[in-house]
C-alpha positions in Angstrom: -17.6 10.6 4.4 -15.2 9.3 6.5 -15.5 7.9 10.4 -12.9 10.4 11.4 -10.4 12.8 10.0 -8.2 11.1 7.8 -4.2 11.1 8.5 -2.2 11.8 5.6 1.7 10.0 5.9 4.6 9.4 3.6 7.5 7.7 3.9 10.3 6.7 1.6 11.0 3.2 0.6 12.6 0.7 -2.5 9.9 -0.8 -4.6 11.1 -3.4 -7.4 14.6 -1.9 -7.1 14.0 2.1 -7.1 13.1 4.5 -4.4 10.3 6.1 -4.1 7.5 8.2 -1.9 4.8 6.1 -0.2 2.0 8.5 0.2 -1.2 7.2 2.1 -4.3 8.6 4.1 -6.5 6.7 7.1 -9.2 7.0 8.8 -10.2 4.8 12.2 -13.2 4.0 13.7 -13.8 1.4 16.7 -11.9 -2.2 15.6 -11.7 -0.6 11.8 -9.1 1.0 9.4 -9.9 2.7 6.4 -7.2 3.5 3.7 -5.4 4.1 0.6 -1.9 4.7 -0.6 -0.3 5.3 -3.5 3.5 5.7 -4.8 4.5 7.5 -8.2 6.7 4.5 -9.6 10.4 5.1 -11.3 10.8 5.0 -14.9 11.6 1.0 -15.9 10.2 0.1 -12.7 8.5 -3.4 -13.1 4.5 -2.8 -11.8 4.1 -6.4 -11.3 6.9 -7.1 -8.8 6.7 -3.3 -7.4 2.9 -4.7 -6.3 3.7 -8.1 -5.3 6.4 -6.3 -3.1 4.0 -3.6 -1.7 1.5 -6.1 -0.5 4.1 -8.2 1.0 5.2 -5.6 2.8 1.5 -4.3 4.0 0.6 -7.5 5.3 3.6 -8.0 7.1 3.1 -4.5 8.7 -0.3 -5.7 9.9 1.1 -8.9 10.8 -1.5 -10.3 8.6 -1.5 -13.3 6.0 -3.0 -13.8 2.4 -5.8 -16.1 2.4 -6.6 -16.1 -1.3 -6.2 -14.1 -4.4 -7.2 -14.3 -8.0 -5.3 -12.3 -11.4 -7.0 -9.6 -12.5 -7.6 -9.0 -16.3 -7.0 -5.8 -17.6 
């Protein structure tokens, strides 16, 4: 139930220190993006800087800027 066929891309790239496989799938529609992505971490790989890194680098790929966020509980 997208609003077009989705585009599936991966790409390589170093997350917290360790390689990995970005994997992600879009979908566009007029002055929209839909999307998700996810990448199978290293073992030892620290989630909370491999995340604080991923976003930096998505927003800085959209040329976009954080406006606010908020910790999540687990």
């Amino acid at each position: 139930m997208l609003p077009s066929k989705p585009v599936r891309e991966s790409r390589e790239l170093v997350l917290a220190g360790g390689r990995t496989t970005l994997h992600m799938v879009s979908a566009h529609a007029p002055e929209m993006a839909f999307g998700v992505g996810y990448a199978d971490l290293p073992p030892g790989t620290d989630p909370a800087r491999a995340l604080e890194e991923g976003r930096a680098a998505l927003v800085k790929n959209i040329g976009g800027r954080v406006t606010a966020e908020r910790a999540l509980e687990a």
